[in-house]
NUPAFI-939877 format. One record per residue: residue in three letters; z, y, x of N, C-alpha, C in turn. Coordinates in steps of 0.1 Angstrom, whole numbers, plus 5000, padded with zeros to 4 digits. Example, Ala and Ser with C-alpha at 12.3 -4.5 7.8 and 13.67 -1.06 7.14 Angstrom:
2
ala507849435132507849555123507849675132 ser507149785128507149895137507950005129 
END
This chain:
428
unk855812956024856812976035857112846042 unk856712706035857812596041856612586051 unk854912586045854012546057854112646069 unk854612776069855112886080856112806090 unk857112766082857912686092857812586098 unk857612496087857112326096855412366107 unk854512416100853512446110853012576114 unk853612686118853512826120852412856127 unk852112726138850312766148849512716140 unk849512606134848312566125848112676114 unk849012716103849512806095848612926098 unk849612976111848513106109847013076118 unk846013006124845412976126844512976114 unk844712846106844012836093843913026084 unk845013096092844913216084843813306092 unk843913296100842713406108841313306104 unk841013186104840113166101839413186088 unk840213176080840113216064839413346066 unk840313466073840313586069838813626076 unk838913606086837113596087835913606082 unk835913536071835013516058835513606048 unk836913596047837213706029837313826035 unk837713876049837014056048836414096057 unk835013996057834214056067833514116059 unk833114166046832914326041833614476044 unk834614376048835914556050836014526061 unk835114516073835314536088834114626093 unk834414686102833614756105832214696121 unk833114596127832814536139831514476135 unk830314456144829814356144829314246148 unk828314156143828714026151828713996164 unk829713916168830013896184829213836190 unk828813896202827613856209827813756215 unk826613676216826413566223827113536237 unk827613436242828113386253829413506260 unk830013486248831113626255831613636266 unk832013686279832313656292833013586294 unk833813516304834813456306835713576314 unk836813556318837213646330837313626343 unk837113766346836413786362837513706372 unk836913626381837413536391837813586404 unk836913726407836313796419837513766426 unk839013806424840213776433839813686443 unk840613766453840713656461842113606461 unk841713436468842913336468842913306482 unk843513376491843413346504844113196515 unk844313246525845613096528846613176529 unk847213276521848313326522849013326506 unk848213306498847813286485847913466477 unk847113496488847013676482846213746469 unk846813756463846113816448846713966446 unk845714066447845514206447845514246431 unk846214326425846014346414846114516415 unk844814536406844414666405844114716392 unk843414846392843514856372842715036378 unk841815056368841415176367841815266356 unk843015146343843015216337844815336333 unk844715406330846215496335846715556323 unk848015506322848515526306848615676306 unk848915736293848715876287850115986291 unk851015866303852415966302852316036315 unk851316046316851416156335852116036343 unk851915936344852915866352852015826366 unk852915786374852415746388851315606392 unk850415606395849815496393850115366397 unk849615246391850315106396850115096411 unk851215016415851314946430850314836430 unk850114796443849414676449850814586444 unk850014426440851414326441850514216444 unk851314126455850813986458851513896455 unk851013756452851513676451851813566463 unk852513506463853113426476853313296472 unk853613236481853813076484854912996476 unk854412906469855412826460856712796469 unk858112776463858912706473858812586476 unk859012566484858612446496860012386498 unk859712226504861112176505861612256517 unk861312316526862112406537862912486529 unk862112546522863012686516864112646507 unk863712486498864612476488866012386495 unk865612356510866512306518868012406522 unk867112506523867912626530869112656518 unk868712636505869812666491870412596489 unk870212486495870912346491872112286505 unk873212286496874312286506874412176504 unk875312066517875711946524876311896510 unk877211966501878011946489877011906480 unk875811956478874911946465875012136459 unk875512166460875612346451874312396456 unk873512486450872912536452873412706452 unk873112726469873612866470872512986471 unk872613136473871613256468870813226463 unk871413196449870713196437869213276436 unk869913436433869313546440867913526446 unk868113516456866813456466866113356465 unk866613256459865713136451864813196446 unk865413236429864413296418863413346425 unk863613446432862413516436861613476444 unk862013386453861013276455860313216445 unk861113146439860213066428859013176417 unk859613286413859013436408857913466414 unk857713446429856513516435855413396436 unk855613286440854713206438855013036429 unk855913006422855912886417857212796424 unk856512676422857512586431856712456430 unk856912426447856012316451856012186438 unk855012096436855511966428856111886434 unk856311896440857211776447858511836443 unk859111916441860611976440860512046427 unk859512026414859612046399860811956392 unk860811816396861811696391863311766391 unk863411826405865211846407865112026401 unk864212106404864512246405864712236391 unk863512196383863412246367864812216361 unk865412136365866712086356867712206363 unk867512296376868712416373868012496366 unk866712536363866112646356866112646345 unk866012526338866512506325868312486319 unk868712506327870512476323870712356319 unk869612266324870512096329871712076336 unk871212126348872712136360873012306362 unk873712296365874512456368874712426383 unk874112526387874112576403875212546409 unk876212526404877712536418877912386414 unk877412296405878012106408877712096423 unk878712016427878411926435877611776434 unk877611716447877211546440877611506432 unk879011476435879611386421879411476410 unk880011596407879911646398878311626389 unk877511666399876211676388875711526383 unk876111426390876011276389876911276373 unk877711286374879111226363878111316348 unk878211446351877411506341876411446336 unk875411426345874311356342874211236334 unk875411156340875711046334876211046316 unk876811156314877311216302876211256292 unk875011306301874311386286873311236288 unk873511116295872411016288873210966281 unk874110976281875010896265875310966256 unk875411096256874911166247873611136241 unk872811136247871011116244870911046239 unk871510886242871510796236872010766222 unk873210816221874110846211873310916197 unk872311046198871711106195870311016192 unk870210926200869310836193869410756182 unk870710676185870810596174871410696162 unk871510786161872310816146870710836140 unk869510856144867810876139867910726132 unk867610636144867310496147867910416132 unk869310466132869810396122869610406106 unk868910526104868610526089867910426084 unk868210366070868010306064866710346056 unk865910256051864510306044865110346032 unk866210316022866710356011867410496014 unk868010516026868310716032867010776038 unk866510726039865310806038864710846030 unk864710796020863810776005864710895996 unk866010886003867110975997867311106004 unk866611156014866711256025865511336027 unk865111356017863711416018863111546031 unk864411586036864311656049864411616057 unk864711526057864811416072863311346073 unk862711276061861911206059860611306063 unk860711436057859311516062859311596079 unk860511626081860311646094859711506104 unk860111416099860311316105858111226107 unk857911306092856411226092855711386100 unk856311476101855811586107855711566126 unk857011536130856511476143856011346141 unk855711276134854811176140852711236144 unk852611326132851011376130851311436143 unk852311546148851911606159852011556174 unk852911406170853011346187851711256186 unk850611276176849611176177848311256180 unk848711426183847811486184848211586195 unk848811576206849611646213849011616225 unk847811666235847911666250847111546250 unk846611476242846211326241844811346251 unk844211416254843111456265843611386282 unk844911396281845711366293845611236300 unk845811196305846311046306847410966308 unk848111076305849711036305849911006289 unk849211086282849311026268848110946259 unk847010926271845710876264845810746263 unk845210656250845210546245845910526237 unk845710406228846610376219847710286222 unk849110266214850010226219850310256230 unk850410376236851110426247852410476244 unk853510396256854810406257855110556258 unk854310646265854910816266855010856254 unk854210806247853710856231855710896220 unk855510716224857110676216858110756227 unk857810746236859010916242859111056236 unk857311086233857311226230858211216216 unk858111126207858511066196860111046192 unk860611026205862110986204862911096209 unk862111186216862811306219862611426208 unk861611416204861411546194862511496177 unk862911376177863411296167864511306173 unk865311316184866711326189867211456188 unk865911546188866511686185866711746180 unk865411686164866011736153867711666144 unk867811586152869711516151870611626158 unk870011676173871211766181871011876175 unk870111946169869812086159868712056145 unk869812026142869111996130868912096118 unk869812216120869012356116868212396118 unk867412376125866312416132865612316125 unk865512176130864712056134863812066138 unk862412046135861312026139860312156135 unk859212196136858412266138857312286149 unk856212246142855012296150854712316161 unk854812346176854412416184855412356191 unk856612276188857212236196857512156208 unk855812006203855711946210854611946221 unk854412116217853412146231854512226243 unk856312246239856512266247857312136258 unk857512076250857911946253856611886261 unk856311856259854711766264854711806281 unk854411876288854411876302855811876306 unk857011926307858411896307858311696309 unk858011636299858111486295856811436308 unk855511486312855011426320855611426331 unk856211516335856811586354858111506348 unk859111466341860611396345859911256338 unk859311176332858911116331859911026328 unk861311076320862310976316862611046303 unk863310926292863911056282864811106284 unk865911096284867211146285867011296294 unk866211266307866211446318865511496307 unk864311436302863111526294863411596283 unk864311526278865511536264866011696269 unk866911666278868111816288867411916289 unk866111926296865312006300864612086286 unk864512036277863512066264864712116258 unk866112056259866912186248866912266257 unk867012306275867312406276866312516273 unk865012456275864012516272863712596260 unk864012486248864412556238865412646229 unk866512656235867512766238867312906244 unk865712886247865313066250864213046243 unk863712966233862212996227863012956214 unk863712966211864112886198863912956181 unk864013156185863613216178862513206175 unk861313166180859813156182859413066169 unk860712996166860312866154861212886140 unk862213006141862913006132862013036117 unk862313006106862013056090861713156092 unk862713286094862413436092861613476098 unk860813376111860213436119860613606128 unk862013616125862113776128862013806143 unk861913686149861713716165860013726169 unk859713656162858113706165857713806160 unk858113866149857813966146858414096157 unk859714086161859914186172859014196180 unk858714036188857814096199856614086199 unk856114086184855014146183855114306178 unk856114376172856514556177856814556190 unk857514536198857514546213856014536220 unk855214426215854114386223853414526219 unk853414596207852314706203853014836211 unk853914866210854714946219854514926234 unk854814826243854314856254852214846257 unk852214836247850514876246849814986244 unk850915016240850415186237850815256248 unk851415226257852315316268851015276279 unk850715156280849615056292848415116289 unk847815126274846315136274846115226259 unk846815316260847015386247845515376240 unk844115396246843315376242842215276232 unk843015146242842814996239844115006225 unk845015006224846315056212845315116199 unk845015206200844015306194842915226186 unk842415206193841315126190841614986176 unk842714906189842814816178843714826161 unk844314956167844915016151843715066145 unk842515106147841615166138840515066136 unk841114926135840414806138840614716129 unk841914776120842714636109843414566121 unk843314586136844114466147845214506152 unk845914646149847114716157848414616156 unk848614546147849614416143849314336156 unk848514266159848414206172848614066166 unk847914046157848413936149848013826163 unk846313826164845813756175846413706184 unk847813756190848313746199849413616195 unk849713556186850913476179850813366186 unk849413296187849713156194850013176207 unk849713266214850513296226851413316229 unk852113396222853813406220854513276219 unk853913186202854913096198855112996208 unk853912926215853612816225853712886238 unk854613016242854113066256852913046264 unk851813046257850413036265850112906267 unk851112816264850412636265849312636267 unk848612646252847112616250846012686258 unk846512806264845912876272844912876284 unk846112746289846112726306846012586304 unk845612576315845812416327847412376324 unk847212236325849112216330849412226342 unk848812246350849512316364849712466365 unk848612526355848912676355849812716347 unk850112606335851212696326852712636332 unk852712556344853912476348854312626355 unk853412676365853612796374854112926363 unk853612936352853513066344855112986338 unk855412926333856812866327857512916338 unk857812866354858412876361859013006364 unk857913116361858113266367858713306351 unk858513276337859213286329860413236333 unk860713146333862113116334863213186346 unk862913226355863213296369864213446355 unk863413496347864113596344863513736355 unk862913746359862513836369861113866362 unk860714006366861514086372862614176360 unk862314116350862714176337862914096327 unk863214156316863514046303861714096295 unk861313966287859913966280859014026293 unk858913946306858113976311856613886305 unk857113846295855913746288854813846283 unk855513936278854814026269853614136279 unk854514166288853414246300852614136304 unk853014056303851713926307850813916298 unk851413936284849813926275848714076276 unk849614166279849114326279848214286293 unk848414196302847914236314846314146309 unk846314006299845013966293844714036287 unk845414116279843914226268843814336278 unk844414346282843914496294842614426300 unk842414356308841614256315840314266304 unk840514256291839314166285839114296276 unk839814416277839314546272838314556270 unk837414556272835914576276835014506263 unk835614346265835014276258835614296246 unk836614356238837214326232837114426222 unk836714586228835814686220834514706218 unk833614636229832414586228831914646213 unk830614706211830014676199830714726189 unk831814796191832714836177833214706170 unk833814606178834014486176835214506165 unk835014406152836314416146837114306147 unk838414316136839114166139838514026137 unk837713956133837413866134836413826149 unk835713956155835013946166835913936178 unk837614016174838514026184839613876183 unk839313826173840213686173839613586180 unk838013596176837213526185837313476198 unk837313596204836813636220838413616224 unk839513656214840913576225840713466220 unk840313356213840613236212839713176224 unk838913226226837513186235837913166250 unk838913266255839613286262840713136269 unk841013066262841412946263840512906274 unk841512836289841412776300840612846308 unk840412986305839413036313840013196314 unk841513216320842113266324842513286342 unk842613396345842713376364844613396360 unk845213346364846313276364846813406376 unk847213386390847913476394847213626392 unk846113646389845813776387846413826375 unk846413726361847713826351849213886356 unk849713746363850713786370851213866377 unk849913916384850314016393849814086389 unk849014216378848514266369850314276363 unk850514166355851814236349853114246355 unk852914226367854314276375854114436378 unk852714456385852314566386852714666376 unk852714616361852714736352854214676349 unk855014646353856614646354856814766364 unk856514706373856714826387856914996383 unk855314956374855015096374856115146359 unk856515096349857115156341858515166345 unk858615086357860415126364860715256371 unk859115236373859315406382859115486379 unk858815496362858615596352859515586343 unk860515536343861415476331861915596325 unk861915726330862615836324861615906314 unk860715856315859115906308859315806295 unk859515716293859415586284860215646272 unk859715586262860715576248861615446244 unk862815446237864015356240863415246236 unk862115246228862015066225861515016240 unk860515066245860115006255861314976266 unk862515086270863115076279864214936277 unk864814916262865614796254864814676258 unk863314706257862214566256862414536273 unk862914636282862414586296863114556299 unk864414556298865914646303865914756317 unk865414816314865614956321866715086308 unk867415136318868215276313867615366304 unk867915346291867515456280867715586288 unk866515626285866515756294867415896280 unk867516016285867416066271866616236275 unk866116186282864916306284864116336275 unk863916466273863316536260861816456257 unk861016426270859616406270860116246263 unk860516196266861216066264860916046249 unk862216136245862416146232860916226221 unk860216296223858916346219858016166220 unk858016106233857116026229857115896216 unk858915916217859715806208858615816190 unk858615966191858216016176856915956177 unk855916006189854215956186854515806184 unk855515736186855315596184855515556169 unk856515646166856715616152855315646144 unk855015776151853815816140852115716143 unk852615626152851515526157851715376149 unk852615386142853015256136853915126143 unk854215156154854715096162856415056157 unk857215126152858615126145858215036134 unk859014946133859114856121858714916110 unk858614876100858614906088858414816070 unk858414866063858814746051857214696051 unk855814796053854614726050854414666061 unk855014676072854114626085854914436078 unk856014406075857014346073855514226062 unk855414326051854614276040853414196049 unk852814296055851514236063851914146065 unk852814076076852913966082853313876076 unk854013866064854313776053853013726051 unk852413826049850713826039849813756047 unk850013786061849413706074849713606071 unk850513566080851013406080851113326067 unk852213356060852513256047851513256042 unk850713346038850013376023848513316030 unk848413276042846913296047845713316045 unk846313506044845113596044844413546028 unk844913436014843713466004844513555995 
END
């Protein structure tokens, strides 16, 4: 359990790869074919930045087929001008988000916007106000520095949980984004930032402290503010909505990996089907995506855009999740290929890395928001709690609630075992 906590992506990694070899006699799939595709680019990216999202495939509830959805133009200093009062407040909130939701937000305006999107500054400061604040959480920061800084090599020696978190972020800020060149070479000063901030946080939550996957959310955050103290504000606020993602019990990944099987069965009951008669219906595959929100996935400019429209909160709550349904929907194809089993299906999403079309998920998983809003009375209560849409209590509703149960999709004490068995135990 402790290596689940201190390193949960390496952890279960090391566990799908294990499991590969100990039961590829009890799989049915076979071996994955050569040069597996990448995904289709065909979208167009126009000068309007128009991305069409379409789908042939149509869930099992009689429901109305998806909408067209486009994507639109990052906000721009005009637009972010227009929010921005003579005082400093940023006014129609409202109309921001959705700006920032449909296409991003320019780089030139990531430095000031990210720090309202993260709950650095709060929308209604004024100048002074956000100045004096500002001024407050670097002495905080600072403050939060030295109580690290000061330990003595004899409390360390005496602190054995201080001391292993502590050699824990050092292996991971020496292995973090180093491809970059913000953090490439040796003796680089960003390095000793990534270092002083992930070490300042396990002081401001030190219930938590450190774990694994952390400092891949930190890592772009720290390149775009390029100071500690903002990079510091930004990364707890960041971490105040991913924070479950790293806890011991893991009980938040485990939800939305039942939510993630649930709205999968609603999207592509067949692709659901499949991977339950696959040893894959757990969606284990899908964990480093969840825990890292797709970091490793993307580009840093594409996961800066994909962070952004997370954070917006729009058009729903876990619109993360319709985002991963909108990759395996996409890579369906390849993904049952050949009677492919789990180890041929871990493959092909790991493979998947950097070679994702970026607004086509996006608009693929707004699309299948759209469309379960406008079916919401068709839906069963987990999916409607997972979206926030109105528990319907329509009979069909309630009928479908049961096929879910009887699909494995409702918690349960073995699904509970599995994932223990997954992760901790890795798969020997």
């Amino acid at each position: 359990m402790k290596d689940l906590h201190d390193r949960p992506f390496e952890t279960t990694l090391t566990a799908f790869s294990k499991l590969t070899g100990a039961v590829a006699s009890g799989l049915t799939g076979s071996a994955r074919p050569e040069g597996a595709s990448n995904i289709n680019h065909g979208l167009s990216h126009g000068d309007e930045y128009e991305v069409i999202a379409t789908t042939s495939q149509q869930p099992s509830l009689g429901m109305s087929p998806r909408p067209e959805v486009m994507r639109g133009p990052p906000l721009s200093v005009e637009e972010w001008m227009r929010h921005a009062n003579d005082d400093g407040t940023i006014s129609r909130i409202e109309s921001l988000l959705q700006t920032i939701f449909r296409g991003g937000i320019d780089h030139a305006l990531r430095y000031d916007v990210w720090k309202y999107l993260l709950n650095y500054l709060p929308f209604r400061l004024n100048h002074t106000e956000a100045a004096e604040l500002r001024r407050m959480k670097i002495k905080e920061y600072q403050t939060l520095c030295q109580q690290w800084q000061s330990f003595t090599p004899g409390q360390e020696e005496r602190f054995s949980l201080f001391r292993d978190r502590k050699s824990l972020i050092s292996k991971d800020v020496n292995r973090t984004d180093r491809t970059f060149e913000y953090f490439a070479g040796d003796r680089n000063p960003h390095l000793d930032s990534l270092n002083n901030i992930l070490m300042s946080y396990m002081m401001y939550n030190f219930d938590l402290g450190y774990v694994q996957g952390m400092s891949d959310l930190l890592s772009p955050i720290l390149m775009l503010m390029d100071n500690e103290p903002d990079a510091f504000w930004c990364f707890v606020g960041f971490m105040d909505r991913t924070m479950g993602n790293f806890m011991m019990e893991q009980t938040s990944m485990k939800e939305q990996l039942l939510q993630l099987a649930c709205l999968l069965q609603i999207l592509d009951p067949e692709l659901a089907n499949y991977l339950n008669a696959h040893e894959s219906g757990n969606l284990f595959f899908c964990f480093r995506w969840l825990l890292v929100l797709f970091k490793r996935e993307f580009s840093n400019e594409d996961i800066m855009i994909i962070w952004e429209v997370f954070w917006t909160g729009l058009p729903c709550p876990n619109f993360h999740l319709l985002f991963c349904i909108a990759i395996l929907e996409t890579e369906r194809e390849q993904i049952m290929a050949n009677d492919n089993g789990l180890s041929d299906i871990l493959a092909h999403v790991n493979s998947l890395s950097m070679n994702i079309d970026r607004d086509a998920m996006l608009c693929k998983a707004e699309a299948m928001y759209l469309q379960l809003q406008a079916n919401a009375e068709k839906l069963p209560k987990m999916a409607c709690l997972t979206l926030g849409l109105a528990v319907s209590v329509d009979a069909s509703a309630a009928e479908q609630e049961e096929r879910f149960k009887d699909t494995h999709v409702t918690p349960s004490d073995d699904e509970d075992d599995a994932f223990e068995k997954a992760i901790s135990y890795s798969f020997l």
